[in-house]
C-alpha positions as CSV (number, residue, x, y, z in Angstrom):
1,X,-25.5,12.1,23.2
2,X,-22.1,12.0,24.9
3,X,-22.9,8.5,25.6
4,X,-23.2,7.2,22.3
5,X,-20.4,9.4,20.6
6,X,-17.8,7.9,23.0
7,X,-18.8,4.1,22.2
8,X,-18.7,4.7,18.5
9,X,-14.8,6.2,19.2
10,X,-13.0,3.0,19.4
11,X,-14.7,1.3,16.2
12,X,-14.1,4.7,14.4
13,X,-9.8,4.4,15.3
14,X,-9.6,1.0,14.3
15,X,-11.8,1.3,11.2
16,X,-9.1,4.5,10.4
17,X,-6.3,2.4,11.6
18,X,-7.8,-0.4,9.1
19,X,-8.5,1.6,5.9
20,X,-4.6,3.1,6.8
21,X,-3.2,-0.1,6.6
22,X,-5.3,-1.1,3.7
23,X,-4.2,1.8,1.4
24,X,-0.4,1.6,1.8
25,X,-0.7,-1.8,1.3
26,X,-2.1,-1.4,-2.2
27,X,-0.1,1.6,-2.8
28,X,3.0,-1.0,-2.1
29,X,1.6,-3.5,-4.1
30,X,0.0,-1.8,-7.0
31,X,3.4,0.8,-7.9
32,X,4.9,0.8,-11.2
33,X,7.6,-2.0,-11.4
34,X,9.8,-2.7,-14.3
35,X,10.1,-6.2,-16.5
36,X,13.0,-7.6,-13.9
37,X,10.1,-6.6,-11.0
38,X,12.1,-3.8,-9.2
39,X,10.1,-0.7,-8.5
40,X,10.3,1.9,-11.1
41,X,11.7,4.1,-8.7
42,X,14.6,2.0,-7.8
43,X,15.6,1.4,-11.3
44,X,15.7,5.5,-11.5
45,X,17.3,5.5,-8.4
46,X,20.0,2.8,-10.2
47,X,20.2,5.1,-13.6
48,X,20.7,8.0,-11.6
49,X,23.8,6.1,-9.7
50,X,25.0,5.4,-13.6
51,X,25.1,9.1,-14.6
52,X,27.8,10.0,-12.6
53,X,29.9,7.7,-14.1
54,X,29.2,9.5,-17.1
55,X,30.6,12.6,-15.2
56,X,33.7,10.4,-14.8
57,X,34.4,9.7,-18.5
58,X,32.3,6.2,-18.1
59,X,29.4,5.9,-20.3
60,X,27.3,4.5,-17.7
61,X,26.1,1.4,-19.7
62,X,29.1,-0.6,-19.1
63,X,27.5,-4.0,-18.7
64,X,23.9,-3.9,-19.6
65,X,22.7,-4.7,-23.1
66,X,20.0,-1.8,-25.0
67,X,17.2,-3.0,-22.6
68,X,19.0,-2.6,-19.7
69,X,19.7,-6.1,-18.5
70,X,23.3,-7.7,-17.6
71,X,24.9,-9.6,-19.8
72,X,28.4,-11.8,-19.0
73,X,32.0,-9.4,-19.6
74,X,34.1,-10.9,-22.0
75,X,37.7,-12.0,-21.7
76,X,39.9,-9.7,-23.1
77,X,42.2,-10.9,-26.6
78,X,44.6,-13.4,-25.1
79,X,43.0,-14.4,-21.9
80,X,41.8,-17.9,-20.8
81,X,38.2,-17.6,-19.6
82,X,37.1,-19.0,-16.2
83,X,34.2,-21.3,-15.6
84,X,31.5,-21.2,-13.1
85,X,33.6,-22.6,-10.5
86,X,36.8,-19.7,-11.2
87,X,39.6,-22.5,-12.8
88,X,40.6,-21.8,-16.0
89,X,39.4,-23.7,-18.7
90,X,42.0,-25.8,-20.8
């Protein structure tokens, strides 16, 4: 009996070792990601590193639009803007 539980040992580890591997793969592969395809934890993560400007009189939004995304800072009144390339345009 000794015999035979010993030989099936090996195939046992690396079927365990297998089905391991297997699982946090798909766990990695299958999380919850948001539209721009970062995890959903990492965009928490992201908001939670916005609140405390909130704590510091920002509101915490400066530079996203309602969904979330970036959008381009505009010049303030007076100022020349810059092109790709950081000359000022004429």
């Amino acid at each position: 009996m000794w015999d035979i539980l010993s030989a099936l040992i090996p195939p046992a580890v690396v079927a365990t070792v297998f089905c391991t591997f297997i699982y946090k793969l798909l766990r990695r592969e299958m999380a919850p990601r948001t539209s721009d395809g970062r995890l959903v934890s990492e965009a928490e993560a992201a908001s939670g590193a916005n609140s405390t400007s909130v704590e510091t009189g920002g509101t915490g939004h400066e530079g996203t639009d309602t969904d979330g995304a970036s959008k381009p800072s505009m010049p303030a009144a007076g100022e020349v803007p810059e092109d790709e390339t950081g000359t000022e345009r004429p």
